[in-house]
N, C-alpha and C positions, 0 to 999 in steps of 0.2 A: 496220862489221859484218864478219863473219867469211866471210859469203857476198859481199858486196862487192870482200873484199881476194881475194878466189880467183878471182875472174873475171877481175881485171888480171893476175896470172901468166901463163905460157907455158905453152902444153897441154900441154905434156909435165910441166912442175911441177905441172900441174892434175890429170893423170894419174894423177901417183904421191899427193897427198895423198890425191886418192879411193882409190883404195885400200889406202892406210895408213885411210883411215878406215870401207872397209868390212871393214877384216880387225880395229880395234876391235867394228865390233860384233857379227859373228860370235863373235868369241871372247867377247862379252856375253854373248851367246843362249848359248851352251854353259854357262859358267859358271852362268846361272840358269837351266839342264835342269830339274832337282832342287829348284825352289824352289815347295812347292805356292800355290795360293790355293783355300783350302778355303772360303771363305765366297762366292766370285763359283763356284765350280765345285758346292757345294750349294744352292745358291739355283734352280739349271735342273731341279732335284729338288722331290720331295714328302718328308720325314720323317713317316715312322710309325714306331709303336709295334710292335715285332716280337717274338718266339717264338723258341726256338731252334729250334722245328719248323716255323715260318713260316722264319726265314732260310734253313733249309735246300731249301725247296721255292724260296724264290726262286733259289739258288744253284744248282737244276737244270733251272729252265729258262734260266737264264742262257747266254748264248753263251762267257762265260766264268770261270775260276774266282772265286769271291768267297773275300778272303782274312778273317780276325778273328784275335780274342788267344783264342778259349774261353770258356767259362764260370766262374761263379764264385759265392759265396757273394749269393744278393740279384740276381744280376744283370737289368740291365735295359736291353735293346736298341733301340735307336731305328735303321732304315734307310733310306739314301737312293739313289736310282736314277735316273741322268741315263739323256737320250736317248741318249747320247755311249755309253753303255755302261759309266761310273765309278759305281763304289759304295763310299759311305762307310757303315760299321757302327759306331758310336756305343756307348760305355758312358754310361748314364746315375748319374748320382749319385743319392741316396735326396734326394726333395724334387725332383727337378730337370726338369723336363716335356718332352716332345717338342717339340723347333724352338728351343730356349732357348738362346741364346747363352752359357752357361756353360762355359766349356773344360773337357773333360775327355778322356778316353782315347778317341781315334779311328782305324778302320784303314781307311784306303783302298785301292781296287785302281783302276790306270789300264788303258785296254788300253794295248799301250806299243810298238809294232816294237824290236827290238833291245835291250828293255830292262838285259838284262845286260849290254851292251858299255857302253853311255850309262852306265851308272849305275859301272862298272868305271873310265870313261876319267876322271869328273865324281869317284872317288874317289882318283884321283892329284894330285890340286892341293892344294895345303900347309895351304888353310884347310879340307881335311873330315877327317875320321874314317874310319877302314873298316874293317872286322872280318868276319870268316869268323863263321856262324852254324851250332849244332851240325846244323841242317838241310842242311846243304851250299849257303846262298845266301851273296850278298852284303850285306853294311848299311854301308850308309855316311848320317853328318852331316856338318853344317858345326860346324866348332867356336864360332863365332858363335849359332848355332841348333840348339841339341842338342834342343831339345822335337821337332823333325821330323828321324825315320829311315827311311832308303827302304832297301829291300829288293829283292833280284834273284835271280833265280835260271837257271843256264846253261841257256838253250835255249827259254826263256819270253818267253811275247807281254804280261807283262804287268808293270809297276812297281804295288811294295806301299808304301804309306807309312802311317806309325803318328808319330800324335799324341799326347802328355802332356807336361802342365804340368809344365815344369824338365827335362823331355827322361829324368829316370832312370827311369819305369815301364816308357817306351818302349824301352829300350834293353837293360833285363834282360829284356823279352818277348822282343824278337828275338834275341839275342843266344843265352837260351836255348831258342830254335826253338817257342814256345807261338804264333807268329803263322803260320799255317797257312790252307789250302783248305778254305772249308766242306767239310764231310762226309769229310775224313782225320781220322785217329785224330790226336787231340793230348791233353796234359794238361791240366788243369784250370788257369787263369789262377793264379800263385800271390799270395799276400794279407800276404806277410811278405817283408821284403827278405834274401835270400842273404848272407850272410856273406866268401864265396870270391868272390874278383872273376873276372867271366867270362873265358875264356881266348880266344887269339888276336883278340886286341886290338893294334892298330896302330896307327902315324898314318903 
């Protein structure tokens, strides 16, 4: 075994694998910053059924901002509120119930220290994406998992990630700044895909 043949070495050989091996897994933990788990992180929650004038009252007594995509044609809000202070805002589909495991268009907000450095540093590595958003934040994915886009913005305590199946709903939302603080002015979620491919777009 691997723990075996480490003990016969010389501590000074012992030395340096360890930390060859904890400088592996820090740079793990960096690499998977940005990787949510939306199902162990809503599960500490209740999902209800919500209002746009319910979310908004939750989002002011909230300690902090609650981010979403807007509104839309039918829309139908499901919201989830950890102890933690993370909230997931849910589109629901027509037919598709409160707590139902059906993937569809989700925005979460973390609270997050330093979220736009983390999220700036985590979008310099070869496998994500990153793009300037017309709001002045940052979004970045991994090209592996375009369905999940995190969003940051300079100066903010808080990382936004937005869910959708095959990653493009999510991607024209933020990209065109429709993913916002409850209760700022935003547009209405749009219901047709754009023609013009969004600008400043990078890898």
């Amino acid at each position: 075994m691997a723990g075996s043949s480490a003990r016969g070495l010389p501590p000074r050989v012992r030395l340096r694998l360890l930390v060859a091996v904890t400088a592996l897994v820090v740079a793990a933990a960096v690499a998977g910053t940005l990787i949510m788990r939306d199902e162990q992180e809503r599960a500490t929650g209740v999902p209800v059924e919500a209002t746009v004038k319910q979310l908004r009252a939750a989002a002011a007594n909230a300690s902090r901002s609650i981010y979403w995509a807007g509104t839309g044609p039918g829309t139908r809000l499901e919201l989830t509120e950890t102890k933690a202070g993370k909230t997931f805002v849910r589109y629901l589909p027509p037919g598709v119930a409160v707590a139902d495991k059906h993937p569809s268009l989700t925005v979460a907000t973390y609270p997050y220290p330093r979220a736009y450095a983390v999220t700036d540093k985590s979008s310099r590595k070869k496998s994500m994406v990153r793009a300037r958003t017309l709001g002045g934040g940052l979004a970045v994915w991994s090209k592996k998992r375009p369905s999940n886009v995190y969003l940051a913005y300079p100066g903010s305590d808080v990382l936004v990630e937005v869910f959708s199946p095959g990653g493009v709903l999510g991607q024209r939302l933020v990209l065109a700044g429709k993913v916002s603080a409850v209760g700022e002015r935003s547009s209405p979620m749009p219901v047709s895909r754009p023609r013009a491919r969004p600008s400043g777009l990078s890898r």
